[in-house]
SETORDREN-997025 format. One record per residue (C-alpha): residue number from 1; residue in one letter; y, z, x. Coordinates in nm, 4 decimals, always signed. Each point is the difference from the previous one (the first is absolute). Last residue first. Layout:
<atoms>
{NUM, "A", {Y, Z, X}}
...
</atoms>
This chain:
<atoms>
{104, "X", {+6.0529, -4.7400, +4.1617}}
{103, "X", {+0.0475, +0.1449, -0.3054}}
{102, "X", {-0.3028, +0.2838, -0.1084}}
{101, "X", {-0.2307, -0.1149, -0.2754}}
{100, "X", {-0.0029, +0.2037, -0.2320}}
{99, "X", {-0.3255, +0.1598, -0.1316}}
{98, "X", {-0.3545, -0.1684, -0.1834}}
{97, "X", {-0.1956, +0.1354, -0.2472}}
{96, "X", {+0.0418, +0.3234, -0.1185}}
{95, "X", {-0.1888, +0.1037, -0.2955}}
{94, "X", {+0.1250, +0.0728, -0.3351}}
{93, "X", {-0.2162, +0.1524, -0.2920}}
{92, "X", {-0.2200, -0.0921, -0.1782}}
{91, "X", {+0.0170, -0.3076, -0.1997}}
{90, "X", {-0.0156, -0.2556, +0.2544}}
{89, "X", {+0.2919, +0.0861, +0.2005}}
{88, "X", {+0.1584, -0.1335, +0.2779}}
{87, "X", {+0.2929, +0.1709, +0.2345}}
{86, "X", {+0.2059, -0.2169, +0.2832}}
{85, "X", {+0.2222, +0.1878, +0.1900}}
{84, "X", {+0.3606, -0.1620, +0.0769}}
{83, "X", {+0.2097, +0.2868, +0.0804}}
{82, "X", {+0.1665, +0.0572, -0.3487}}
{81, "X", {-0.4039, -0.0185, -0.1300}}
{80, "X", {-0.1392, -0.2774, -0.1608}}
{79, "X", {-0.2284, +0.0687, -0.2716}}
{78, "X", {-0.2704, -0.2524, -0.1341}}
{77, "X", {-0.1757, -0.0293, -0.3254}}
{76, "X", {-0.4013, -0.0379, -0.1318}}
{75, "X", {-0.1524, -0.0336, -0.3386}}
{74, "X", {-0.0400, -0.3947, -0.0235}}
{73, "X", {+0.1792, +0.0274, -0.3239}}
{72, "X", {+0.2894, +0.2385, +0.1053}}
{71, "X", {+0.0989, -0.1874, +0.3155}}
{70, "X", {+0.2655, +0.2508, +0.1147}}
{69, "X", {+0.2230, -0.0121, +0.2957}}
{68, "X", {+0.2523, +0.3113, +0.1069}}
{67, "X", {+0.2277, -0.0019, +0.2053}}
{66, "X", {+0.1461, +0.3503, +0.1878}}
{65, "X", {+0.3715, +0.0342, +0.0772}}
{64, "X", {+0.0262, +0.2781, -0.2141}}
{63, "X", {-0.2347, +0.1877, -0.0912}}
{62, "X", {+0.0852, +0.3186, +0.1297}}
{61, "X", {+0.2781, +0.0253, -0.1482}}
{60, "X", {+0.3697, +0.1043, +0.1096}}
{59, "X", {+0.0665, -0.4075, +0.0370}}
{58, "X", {-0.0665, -0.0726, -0.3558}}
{57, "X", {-0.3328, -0.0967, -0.1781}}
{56, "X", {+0.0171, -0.3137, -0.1927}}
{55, "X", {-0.3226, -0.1461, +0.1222}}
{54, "X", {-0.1507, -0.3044, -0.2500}}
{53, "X", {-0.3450, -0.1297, +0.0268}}
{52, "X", {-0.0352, -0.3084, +0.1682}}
{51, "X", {-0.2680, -0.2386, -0.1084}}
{50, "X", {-0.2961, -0.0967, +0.1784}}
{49, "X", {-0.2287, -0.3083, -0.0959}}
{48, "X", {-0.2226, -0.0739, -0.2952}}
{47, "X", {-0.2893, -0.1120, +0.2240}}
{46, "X", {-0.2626, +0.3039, -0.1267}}
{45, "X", {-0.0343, +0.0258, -0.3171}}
{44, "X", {-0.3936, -0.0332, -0.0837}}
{43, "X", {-0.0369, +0.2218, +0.3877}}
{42, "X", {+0.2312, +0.2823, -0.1993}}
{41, "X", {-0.2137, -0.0095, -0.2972}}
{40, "X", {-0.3545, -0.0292, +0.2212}}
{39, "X", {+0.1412, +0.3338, +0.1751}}
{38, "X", {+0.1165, +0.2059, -0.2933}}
{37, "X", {-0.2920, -0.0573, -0.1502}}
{36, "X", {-0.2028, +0.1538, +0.3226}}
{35, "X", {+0.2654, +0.2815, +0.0652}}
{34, "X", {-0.0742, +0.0491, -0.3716}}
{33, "X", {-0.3563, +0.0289, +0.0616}}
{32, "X", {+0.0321, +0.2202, +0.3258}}
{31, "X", {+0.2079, +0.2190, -0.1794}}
{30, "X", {-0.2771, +0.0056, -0.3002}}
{29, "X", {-0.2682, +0.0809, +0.2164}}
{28, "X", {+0.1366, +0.2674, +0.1747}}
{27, "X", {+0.0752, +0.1843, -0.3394}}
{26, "X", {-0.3886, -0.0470, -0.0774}}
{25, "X", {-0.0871, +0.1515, +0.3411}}
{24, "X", {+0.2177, +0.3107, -0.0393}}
{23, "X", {-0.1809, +0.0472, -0.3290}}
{22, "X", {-0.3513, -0.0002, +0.1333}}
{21, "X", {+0.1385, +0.2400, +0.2851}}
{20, "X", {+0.1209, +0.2103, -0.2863}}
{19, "X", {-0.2772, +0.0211, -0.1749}}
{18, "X", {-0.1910, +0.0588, +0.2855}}
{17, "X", {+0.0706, +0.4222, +0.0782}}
{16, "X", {-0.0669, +0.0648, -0.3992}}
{15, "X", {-0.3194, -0.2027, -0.0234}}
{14, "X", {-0.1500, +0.1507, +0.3075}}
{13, "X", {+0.1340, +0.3901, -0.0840}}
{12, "X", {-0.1766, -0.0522, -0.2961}}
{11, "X", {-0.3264, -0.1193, +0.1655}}
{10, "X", {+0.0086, +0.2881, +0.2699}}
{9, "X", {+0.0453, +0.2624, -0.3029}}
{8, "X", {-0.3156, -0.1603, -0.1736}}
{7, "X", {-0.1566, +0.0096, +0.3011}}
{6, "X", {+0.0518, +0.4081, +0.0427}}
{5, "X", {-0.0595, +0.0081, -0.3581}}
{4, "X", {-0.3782, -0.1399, +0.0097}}
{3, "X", {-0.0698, +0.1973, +0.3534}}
{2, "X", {+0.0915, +0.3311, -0.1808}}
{1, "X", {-0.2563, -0.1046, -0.2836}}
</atoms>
């Protein structure tokens, strides 16, 4: 009898330690689907070309100076810093991709 309860104890601890795991899964699933929709949409669109978004910040802000490129249906844009970095996102975030070239 003790050996019955002691495994029914180990089972319920089981099922109430996974179902989260299980449900962690499911949620990673779905981001990775809509990253995958999201994907095939952006690849449909691609080719539309960049458009400028509009940068009315003031000199006492901090972003002024900075350009900023946006290609809405092919799910990317550009950012130019003041100094001439280059910045390219796909959807998550910027990342640096090329710096100013010094004068010679």
């Amino acid at each position: 009898m003790r050996t019955h309860i002691t495994l029914t104890a180990i089972a319920m601890l089981v099922a109430a330690l996974g179902a989260p795991a299980l449900a962690g899964d499911r949620d990673h699933r779905q981001e990775r689907n809509h990253a995958r929709e999201r994907a095939m949409r952006c690849a449909d669109n691609a080719g539309q070309g960049m458009q400028v978004v509009p940068n009315d910040a003031g000199a006492q802000e901090r972003a002024h100076g900075w350009q900023y490129f946006s290609d809405p249906a092919a799910c990317r844009a550009v950012v130019i810093s003041p100094q001439g970095d280059y910045y390219f996102s796909q959807g998550r975030g910027l990342r640096w991709v090329a710096a100013a070239q010094p004068d010679a």
